[in-house]
N, C-alpha and C positions, 0 to 999 in steps of 0.2 A: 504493500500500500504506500510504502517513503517514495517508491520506484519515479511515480510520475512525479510527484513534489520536488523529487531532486532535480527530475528532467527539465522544468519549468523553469525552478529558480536559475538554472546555468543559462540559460536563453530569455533574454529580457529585450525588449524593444528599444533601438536605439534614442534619446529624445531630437529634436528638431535643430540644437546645437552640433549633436555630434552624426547627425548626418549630414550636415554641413560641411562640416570638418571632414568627416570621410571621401565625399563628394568630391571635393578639391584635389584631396590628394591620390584620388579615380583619375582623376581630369590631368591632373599634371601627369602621371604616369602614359597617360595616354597620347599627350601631348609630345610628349617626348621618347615616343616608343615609335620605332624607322622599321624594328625587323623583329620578331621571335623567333624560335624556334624551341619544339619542346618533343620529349617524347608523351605518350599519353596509354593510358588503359582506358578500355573501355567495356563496360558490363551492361547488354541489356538481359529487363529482368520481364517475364513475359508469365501472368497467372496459369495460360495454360501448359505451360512446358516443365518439367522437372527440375532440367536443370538451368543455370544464365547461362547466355551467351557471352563469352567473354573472346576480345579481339587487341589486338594491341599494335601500335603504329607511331609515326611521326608527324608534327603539326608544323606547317611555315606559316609564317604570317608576313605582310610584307605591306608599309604602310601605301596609299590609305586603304583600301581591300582588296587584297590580292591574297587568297589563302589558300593552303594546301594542305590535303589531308591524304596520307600515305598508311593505307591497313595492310601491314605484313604477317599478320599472324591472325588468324588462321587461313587466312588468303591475302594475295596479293591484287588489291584493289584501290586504284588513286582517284581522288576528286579534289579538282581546283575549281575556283573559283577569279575571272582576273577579266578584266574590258567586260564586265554585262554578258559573260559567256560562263558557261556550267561545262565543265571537260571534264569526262568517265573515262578510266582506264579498268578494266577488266581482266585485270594480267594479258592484255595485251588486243583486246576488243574495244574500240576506241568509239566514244560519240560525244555531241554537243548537244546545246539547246540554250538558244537567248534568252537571258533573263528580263529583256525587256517585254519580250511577247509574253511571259508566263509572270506573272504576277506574283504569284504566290512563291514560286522560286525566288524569285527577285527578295522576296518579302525576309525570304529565311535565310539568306546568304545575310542581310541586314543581321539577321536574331544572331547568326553562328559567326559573324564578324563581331558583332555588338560584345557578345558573350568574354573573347578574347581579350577586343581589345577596352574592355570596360564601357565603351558606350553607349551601352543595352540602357545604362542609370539615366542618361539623358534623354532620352525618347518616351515624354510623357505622355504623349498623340496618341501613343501604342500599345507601351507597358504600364502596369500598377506597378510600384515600386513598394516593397515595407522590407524593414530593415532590424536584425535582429543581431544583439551581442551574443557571441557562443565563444566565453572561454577569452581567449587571445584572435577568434581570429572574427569575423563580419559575415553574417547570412545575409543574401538579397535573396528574396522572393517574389518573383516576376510574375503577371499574369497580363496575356496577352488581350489586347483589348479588339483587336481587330479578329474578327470571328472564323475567319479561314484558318489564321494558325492558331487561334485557339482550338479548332477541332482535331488539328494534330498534338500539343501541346497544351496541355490545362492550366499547367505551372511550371516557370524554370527553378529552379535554385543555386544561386551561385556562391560558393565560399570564397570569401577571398583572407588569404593569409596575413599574419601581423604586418607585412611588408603592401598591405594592399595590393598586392595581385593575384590574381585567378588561381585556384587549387583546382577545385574541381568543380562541375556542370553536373545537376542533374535534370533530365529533362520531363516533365512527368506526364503521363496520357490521363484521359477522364475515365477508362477503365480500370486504372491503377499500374498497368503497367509502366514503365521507366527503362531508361538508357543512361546510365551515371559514367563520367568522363572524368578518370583523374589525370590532373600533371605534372610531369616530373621533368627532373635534369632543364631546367628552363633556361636557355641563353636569352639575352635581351640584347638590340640593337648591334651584333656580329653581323658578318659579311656571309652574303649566302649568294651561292653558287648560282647565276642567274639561269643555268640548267634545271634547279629543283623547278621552277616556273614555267616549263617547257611543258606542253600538251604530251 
């Protein structure tokens, strides 16, 4: 019965000074963020299946959105994002599709750029923003307002570390299902191989 009172008291709502203060120092990280790169795990977690899915890869980021995501494990599958264009690699089965004709793509490449490079907090047109102290490090809980990706996404969550940056993504369905993205080994603003952005 102590179980949920413990859980509570460690997670308290940020007040309206100190998401100020976090906000800022979101924005200046942002601000002055040119490059990432990170490796990352990823687990989706699905009611009807046994067991998660679990995959693991590398992430480029490259200012102002140009992103790359590399799954090497347990396949070899790449998705960039870069000029208004979505680029599949399928171990080796290639396609496109403009993000200006598909809307909704357009929409989420915004959410899964936002997510990284912190800008998700400034998009109040779109997101609900609430903000929560856990410990050392900052919960945001996002919920999308625009109703197309809210019917793929119910709610995001994002942790960001004592240093105010990104830990991990979780992305949450209205079935309860989830896809939880953590990050590791984070380089900031290094020189990346202008190949990793190559279709």
């Amino acid at each position: 019965m102590l179980l949920p009172a413990i859980l509570i008291a460690q997670k308290k709502e940020l007040t309206d000074a100190e998401i100020k203060s976090f906000k800022t120092e979101v924005a200046k990280h942002a601000e002055n963020l040119e490059s990432l790169s990170s490796d990352f795990n990823q687990v989706k977690y699905m009611q009807l299946m046994k067991d998660e899915a679990v995959s693991e890869g590398k992430l480029y980021y490259k200012t102002p959105d140009v992103l790359k995501w590399e799954y090497h494990e347990p396949y070899n599958y790449h998705i960039l994002f870069k000029e208004n264009q979505l680029f599949l690699n399928d171990d080796g089965v290639k396609s496109s599709t403009n993000l200006k004709a598909n809307k909704l793509f357009g929409k989420l490449v915004s959410l899964i750029s936002g997510s990284v490079n912190g800008k998700l907090l400034e998009d109040p047109e779109n997101f609900k923003v609430t903000y929560y102290n856990s410990g050392k490090n900052v919960q945001a809980i996002i919920v999308p307002l625009d109703e197309s990706v809210r019917e793929m996404f119910s709610e995001i969550i994002m942790i960001f570390n004592g240093e105010n940056f990104v830990d991990s993504v979780k992305l949450m369905e209205e079935n309860g299902d989830y896809t939880h993205i953590t990050f590791r080994n984070i380089t900031l603003n290094a020189k990346l191989d202008p190949a990793v952005f190559q279709q």
